[in-house]
C-alpha positions as CSV (number, residue, x, y, z in Angstrom):
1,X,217.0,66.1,132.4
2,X,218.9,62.7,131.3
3,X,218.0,61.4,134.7
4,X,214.4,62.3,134.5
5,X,214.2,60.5,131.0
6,X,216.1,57.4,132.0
7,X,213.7,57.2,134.8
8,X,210.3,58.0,132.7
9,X,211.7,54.9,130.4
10,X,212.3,52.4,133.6
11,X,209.4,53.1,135.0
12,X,205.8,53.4,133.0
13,X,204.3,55.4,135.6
14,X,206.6,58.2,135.1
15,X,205.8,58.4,131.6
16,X,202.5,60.3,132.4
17,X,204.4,63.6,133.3
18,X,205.3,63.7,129.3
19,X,201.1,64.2,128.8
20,X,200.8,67.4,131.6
21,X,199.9,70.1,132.0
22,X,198.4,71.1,128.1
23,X,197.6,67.6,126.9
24,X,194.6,65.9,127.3
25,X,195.0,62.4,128.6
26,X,191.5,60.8,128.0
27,X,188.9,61.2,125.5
28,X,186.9,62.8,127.9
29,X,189.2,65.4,128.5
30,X,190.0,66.0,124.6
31,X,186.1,66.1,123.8
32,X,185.9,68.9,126.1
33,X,188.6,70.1,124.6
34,X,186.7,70.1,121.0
35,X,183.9,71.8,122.6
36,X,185.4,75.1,121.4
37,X,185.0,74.5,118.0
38,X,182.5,76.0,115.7
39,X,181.2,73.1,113.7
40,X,179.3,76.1,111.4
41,X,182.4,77.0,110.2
42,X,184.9,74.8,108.0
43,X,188.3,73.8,108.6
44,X,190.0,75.9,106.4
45,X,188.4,78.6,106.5
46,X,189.0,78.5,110.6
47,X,192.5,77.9,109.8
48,X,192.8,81.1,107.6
49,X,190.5,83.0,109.8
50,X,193.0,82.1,112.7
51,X,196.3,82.8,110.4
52,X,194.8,86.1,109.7
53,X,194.2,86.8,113.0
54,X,197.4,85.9,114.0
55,X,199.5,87.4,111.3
56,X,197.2,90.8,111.4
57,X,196.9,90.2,107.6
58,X,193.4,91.0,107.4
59,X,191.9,93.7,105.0
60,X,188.6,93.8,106.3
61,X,187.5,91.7,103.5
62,X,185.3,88.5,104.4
63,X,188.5,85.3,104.4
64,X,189.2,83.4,101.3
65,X,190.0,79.5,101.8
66,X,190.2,76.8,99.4
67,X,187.5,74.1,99.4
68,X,187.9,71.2,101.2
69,X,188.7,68.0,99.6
70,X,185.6,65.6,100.7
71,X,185.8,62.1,99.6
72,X,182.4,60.2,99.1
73,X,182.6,55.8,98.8
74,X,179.6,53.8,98.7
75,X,179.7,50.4,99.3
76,X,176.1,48.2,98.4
77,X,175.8,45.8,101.0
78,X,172.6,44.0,99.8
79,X,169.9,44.4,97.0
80,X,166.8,44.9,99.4
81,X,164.0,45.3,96.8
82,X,163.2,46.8,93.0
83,X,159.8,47.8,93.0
84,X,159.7,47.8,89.4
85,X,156.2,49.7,89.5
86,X,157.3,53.1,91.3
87,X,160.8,52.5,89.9
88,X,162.6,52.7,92.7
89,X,165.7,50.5,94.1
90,X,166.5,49.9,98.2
91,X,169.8,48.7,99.2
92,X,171.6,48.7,102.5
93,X,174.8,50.8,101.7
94,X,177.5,52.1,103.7
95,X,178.2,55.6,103.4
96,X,181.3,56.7,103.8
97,X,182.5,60.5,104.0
98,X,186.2,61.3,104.5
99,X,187.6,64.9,105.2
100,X,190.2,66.6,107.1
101,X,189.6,69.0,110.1
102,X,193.1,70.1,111.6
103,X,191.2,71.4,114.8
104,X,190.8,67.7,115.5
105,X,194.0,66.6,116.1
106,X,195.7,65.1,118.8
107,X,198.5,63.8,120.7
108,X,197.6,59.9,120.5
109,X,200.6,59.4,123.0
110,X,198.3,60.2,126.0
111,X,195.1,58.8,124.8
112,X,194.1,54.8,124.7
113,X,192.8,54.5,120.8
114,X,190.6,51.9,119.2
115,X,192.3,48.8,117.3
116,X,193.0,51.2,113.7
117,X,194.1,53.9,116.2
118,X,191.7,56.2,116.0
119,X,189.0,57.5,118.7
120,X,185.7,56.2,117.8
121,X,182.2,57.3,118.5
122,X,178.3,57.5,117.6
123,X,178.0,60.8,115.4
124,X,175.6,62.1,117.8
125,X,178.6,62.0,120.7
126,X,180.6,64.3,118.3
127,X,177.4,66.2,116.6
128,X,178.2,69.3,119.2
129,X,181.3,70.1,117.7
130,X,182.0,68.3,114.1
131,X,181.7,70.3,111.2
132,X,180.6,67.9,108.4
133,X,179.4,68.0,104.6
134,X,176.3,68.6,104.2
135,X,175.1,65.7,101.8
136,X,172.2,65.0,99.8
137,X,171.2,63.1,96.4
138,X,168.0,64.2,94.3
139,X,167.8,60.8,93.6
140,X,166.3,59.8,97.1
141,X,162.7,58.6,96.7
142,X,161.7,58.7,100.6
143,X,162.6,62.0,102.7
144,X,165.0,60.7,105.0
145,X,166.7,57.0,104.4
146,X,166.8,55.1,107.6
147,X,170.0,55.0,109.6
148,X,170.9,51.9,111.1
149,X,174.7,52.5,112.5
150,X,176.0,56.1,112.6
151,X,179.7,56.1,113.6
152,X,182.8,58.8,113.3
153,X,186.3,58.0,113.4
154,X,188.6,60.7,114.3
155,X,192.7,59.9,113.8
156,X,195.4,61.9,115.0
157,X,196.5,63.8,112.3
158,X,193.0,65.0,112.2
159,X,191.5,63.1,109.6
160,X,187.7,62.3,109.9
161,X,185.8,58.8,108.6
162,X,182.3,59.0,109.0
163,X,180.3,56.1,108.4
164,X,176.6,55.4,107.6
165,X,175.1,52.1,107.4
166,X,171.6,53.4,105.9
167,X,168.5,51.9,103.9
168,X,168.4,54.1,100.9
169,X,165.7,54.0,98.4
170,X,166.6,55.8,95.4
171,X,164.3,56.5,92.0
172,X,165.8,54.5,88.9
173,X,164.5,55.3,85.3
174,X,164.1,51.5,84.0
175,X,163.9,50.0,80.6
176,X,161.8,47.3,80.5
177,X,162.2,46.6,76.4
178,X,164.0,43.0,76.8
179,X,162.5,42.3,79.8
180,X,162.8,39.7,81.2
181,X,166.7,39.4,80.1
182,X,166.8,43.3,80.9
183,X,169.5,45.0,83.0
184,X,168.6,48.3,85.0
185,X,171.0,50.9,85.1
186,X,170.2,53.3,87.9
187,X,172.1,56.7,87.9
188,X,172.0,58.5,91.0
189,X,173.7,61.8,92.4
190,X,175.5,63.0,95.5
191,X,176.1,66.3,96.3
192,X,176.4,69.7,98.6
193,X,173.2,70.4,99.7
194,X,174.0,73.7,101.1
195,X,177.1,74.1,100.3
196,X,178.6,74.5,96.7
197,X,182.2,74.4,94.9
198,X,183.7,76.7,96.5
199,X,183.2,75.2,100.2
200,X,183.2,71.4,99.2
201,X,185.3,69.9,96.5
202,X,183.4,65.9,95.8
203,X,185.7,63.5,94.6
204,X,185.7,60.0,94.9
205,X,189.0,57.6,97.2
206,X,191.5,55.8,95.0
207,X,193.6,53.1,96.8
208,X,196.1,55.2,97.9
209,X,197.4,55.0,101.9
210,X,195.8,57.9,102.9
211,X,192.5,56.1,102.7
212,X,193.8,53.5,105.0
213,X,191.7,53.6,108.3
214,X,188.9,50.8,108.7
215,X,190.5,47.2,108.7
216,X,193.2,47.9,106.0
217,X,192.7,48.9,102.7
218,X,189.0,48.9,100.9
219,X,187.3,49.1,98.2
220,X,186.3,52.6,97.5
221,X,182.7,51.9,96.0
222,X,182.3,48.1,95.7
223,X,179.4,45.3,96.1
224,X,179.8,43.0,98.9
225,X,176.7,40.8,98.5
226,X,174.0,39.2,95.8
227,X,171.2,40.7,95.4
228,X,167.7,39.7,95.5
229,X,166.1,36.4,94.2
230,X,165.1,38.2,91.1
231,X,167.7,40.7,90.5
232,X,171.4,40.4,90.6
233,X,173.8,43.4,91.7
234,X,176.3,43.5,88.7
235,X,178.1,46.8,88.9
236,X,178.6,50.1,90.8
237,X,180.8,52.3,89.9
238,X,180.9,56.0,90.5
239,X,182.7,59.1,88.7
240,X,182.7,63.0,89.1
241,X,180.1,65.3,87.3
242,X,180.8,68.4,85.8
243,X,179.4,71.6,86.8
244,X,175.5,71.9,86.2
245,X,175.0,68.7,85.3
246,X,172.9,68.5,88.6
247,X,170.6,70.4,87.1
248,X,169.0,71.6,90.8
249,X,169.9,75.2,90.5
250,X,170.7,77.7,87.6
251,X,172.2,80.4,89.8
252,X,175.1,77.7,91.3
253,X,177.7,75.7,89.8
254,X,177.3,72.9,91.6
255,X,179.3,69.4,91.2
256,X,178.4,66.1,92.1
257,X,179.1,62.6,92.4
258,X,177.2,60.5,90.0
259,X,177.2,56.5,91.1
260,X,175.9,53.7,88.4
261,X,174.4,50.7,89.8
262,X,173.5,47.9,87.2
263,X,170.9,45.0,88.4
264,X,170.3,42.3,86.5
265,X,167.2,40.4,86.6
266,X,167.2,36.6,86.5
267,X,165.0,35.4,83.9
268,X,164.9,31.7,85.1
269,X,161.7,32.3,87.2
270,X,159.6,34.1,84.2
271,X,161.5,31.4,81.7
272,X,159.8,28.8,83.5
273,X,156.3,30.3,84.9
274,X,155.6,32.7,82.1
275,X,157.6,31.6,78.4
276,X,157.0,27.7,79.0
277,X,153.4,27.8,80.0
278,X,152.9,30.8,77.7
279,X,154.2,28.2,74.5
280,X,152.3,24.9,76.0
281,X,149.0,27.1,76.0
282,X,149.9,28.2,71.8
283,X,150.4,24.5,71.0
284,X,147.4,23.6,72.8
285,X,145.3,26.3,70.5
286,X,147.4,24.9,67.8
287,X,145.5,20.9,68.4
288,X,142.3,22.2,68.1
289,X,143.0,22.5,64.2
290,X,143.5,18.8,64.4
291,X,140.0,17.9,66.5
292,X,136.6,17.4,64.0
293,X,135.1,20.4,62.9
294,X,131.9,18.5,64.3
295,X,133.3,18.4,67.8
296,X,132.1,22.0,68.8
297,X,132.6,21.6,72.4
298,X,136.1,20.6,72.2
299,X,137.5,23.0,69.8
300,X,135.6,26.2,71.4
301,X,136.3,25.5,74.7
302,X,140.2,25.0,74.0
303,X,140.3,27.8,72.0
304,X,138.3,29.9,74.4
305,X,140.4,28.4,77.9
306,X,143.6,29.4,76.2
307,X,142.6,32.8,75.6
308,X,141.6,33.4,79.3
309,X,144.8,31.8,80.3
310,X,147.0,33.8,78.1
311,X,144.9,37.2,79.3
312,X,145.5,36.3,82.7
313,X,148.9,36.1,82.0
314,X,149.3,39.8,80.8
315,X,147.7,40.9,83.7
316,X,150.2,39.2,85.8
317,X,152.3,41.1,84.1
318,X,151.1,44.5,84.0
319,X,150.5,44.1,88.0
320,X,154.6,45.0,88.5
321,X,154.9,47.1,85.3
322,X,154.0,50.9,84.8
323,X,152.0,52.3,82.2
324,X,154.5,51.9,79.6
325,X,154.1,52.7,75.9
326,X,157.2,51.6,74.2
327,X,158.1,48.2,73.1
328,X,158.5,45.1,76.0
329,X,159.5,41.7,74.8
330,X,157.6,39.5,77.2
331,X,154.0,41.4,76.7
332,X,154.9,41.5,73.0
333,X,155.5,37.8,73.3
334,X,152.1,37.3,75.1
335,X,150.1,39.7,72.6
336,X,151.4,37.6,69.6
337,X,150.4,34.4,71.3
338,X,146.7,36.2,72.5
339,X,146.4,37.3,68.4
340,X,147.4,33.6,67.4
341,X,144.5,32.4,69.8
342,X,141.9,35.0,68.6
343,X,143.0,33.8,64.9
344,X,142.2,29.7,65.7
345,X,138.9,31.2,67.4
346,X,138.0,33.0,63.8
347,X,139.1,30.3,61.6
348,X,136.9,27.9,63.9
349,X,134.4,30.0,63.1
350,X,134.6,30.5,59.5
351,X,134.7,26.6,59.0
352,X,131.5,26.1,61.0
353,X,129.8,28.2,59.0
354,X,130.8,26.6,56.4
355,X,129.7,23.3,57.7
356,X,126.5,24.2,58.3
357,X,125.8,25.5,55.0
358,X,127.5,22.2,53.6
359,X,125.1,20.2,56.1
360,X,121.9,22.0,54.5
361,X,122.8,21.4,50.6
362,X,123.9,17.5,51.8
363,X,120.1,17.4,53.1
364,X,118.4,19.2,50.2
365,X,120.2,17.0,47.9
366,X,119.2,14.0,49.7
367,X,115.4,14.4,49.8
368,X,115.6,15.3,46.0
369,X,117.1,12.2,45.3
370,X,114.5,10.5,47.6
371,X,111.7,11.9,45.4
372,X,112.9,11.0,42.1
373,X,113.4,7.4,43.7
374,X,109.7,7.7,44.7
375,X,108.9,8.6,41.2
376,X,107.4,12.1,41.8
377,X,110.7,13.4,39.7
378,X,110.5,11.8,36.0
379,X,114.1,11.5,34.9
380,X,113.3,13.6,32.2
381,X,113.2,16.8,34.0
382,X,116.4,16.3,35.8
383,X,118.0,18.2,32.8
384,X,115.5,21.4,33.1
385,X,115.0,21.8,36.6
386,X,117.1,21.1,40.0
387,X,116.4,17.8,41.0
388,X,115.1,19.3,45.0
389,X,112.0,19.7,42.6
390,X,109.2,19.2,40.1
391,X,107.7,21.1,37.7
392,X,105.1,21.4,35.8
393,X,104.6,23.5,32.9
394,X,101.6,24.5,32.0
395,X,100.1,27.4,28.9
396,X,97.4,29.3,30.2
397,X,96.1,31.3,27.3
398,X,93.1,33.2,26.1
399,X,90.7,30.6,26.8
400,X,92.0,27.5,23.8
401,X,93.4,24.5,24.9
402,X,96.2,23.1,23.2
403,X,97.6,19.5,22.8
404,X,94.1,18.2,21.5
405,X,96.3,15.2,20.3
406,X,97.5,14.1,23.3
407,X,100.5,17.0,23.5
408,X,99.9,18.8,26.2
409,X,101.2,22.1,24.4
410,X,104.9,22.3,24.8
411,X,104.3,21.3,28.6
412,X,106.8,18.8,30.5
413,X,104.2,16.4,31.3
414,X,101.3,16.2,29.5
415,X,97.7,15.9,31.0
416,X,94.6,14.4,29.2
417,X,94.1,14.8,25.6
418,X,92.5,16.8,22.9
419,X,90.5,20.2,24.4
420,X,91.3,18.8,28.0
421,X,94.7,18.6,27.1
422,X,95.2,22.1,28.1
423,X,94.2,23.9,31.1
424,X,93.2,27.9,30.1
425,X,92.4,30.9,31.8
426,X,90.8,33.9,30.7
427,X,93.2,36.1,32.0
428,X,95.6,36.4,29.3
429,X,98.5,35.3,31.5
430,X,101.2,32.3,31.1
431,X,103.5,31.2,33.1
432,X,104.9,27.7,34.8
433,X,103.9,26.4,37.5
434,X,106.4,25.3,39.7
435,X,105.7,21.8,42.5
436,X,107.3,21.4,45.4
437,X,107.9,18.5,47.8
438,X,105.6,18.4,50.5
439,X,106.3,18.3,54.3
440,X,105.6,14.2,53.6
441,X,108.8,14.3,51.6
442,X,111.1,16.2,54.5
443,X,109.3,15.5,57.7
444,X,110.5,17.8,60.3
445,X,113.0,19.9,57.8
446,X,111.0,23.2,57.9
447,X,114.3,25.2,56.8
448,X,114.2,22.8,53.6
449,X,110.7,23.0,52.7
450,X,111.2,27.1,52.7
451,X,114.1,26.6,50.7
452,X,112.4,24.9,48.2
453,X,109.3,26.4,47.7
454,X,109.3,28.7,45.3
455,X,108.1,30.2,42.3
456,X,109.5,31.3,39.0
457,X,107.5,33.9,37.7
């Protein structure tokens, strides 16, 4: 036997007999190998099954085993998009799921392993034989995310490392109330799909060397890239749940992993395009207090292009928001700059009316003062009457003039003398007779002349 050794160490080729007759000495041979397995069943409950069976322990009652320990990391590659409408969030993540499956291992002596020393294969090479966790997250906003790498690592001591490199798209309940200085925090579960606590225990890697496979030591959930032009990935982080927090079932105590991602948007691009234009179109309502109340033109159609601009704005922002009804600081931002815009357009408004009226008196004034310039107005009556007209006052009585002296009976401008002095009607009546400027003394002003004339009964 010394001999046999001493030769096995001076010559390589003689170091095969240590591999025969029981021990597989290529992958192909140990996959065949694995085809005995029953992936339905999981490792350790086929390892008490087989102790049982060995040890004639059994009672006739169904096994008992303890869960197994699976370990869940997530590592966010890349922020693909927010759609900030449906609320959901797409990254490219790599899943990782780490268990043990002692029906797995191996003598690595007589195999050729991978660089981390482990065999290494596409899931679906394994898929006839691997038991594996069945996964899910209620969080997922498509049916199936899309797999673009699906690998297993299996190391000697049978420990398993299956990786993922998916497209997930999960649901995220945002807050848009500081938007757009806003971070989303997007909670989202893993857990046993099929299988509860007492077949799968969820916990999330530490550091520790047992974790210790894929290039060295990683980070067990971790963000490897920025994210998106708008958004920024700031933090992911993940913890255990505690029973029912789930929520999916009432009748099973399920546990989960919850993860945390945080994205923060970059306001830069709605500081620029939004706030700034959004505060130049306010000043600009703001100058038309400064242009001539006469300049209608100007002042409505500033007044009216900055409210179309500022409108257009909110729909531009209401394109990528849902139907909210709470408070959001941009589109309350916008609103108070739409009500300061609908305020110049009321107090332009006000003060033309206003003018207009002031543009009627200013011309029924002047045409008074044109008359009484004419001599139509004496100066006298200016004290009894409005200067826009004349008046005449004049007794009709039972039939007897008055003024036979020249008076013309307590009239404001006396007309003939004696018993012509007085003009009388048998009618009983009296009253004053009220003049008013023809269309000679206003051509072209009808509004005037209707303003004027009329009668004081």
């Amino acid at each position: 036997m010394i001999l046999l050794a001493a030769s096995a160490a001076c010559n390589p080729a003689a170091a095969q007999w240590k591999c025969l007759p029981d021990k597989p000495t290529s992958i192909g041979d140990l996959m065949r190998k694995w085809q005995t397995i029953d992936k339905t069943t999981r490792p350790n409950l086929a390892a008490r099954s087989a102790e049982i069976t060995a040890t004639a322990e059994g009672d006739g009652e169904p096994p008992v085993a303890a869960a197994e320990d699976v370990y869940v990391s997530l590592q966010v590659n890349k922020l693909i998009a927010v759609d900030t409408k449906a609320q959901t969030v797409t990254t490219e993540v790599w899943w990782r799921v780490i268990w043990n499956d002692t029906r797995l291992a191996y003598d690595p002596d007589c195999l050729q392993l991978d660089s981390v020393g482990a065999i290494s294969r596409p899931r679906s090479d394994f898929s006839p034989f691997l038991w594996k966790p069945d996964l899910y997250s209620p969080q997922d906003a498509v049916e199936e995310p899309d797999v673009l790498n699906d690998a297993v690592w299996i190391w000697p001591n049978g420990k398993v490392w299956w990786l993922r490199k998916i497209f997930w798209t999960i649901e995220c309940a945002m807050s848009f109330e500081f938007m757009p200085f806003d971070t989303q925090r997007c909670e989202f579960q893993i857990a046993g799909f099929s299988q509860e606590t007492d077949e799968i225990n969820l916990l999330v890697p530490d550091r520790s060397p047992r974790f210790l496979g894929l290039k060295g030591a990683f980070q067990p959930v971790c963000i490897s890239e920025a994210g998106t032009i708008e958004y920024d990935l700031t933090d992911l982080h993940g913890r255990r749940s505690g029973a029912g927090e789930i929520g999916q079932s009432l009748d099973s105590d399920l546990v989960s992993l919850v993860y945390q991602i945080d994205i923060t948007r970059n306001p830069s691009f709605y500081g620029r395009y939004f706030i700034l234009p959004m505060v130049l179109v306010v000043l600009t309502a703001y100058l038309s207090f400064w242009i001539s109340r006469a300049a209608a033109p100007a002042r409505t159609g500033m007044v009216v292009i900055t409210f179309l601009a500022l409108t257009g704005m909110m729909n531009s922002t209401f394109a990528f928001l849902p139907k909210l009804v709470g408070f959001v600081w941009l589109l309350s931002l916008q609103q108070a700059s739409l009500f300061f815009v609908m305020g110049a357009m009321l107090e332009y408004a006000a003060v033309n009316y206003l003018f207009r009226m002031q543009i009627r008196i200013e011309r029924a004034v002047d045409a008074a003062k044109k008359r009484m310039a004419d001599g139509r107005i004496p100066m006298a009556c200016t004290d009894d009457v409005s200067p826009r007209v004349s008046a005449t006052q004049s007794n009709r009585g039972d039939g007897r003039g008055y003024g036979g002296d020249g008076d013309g009976g307590g009239g404001d401008r006396a007309r003939g003398a004696g018993d012509e002095g007085g003009v009388g009607r048998e009618d009983g009546l009296g009253g004053h007779v009220v003049e008013v400027a023809t269309e000679k003394d206003a051509p072209g002003d009808k509004d005037l002349l209707r303003e004027v004339q009329t009668t004081v009964g």
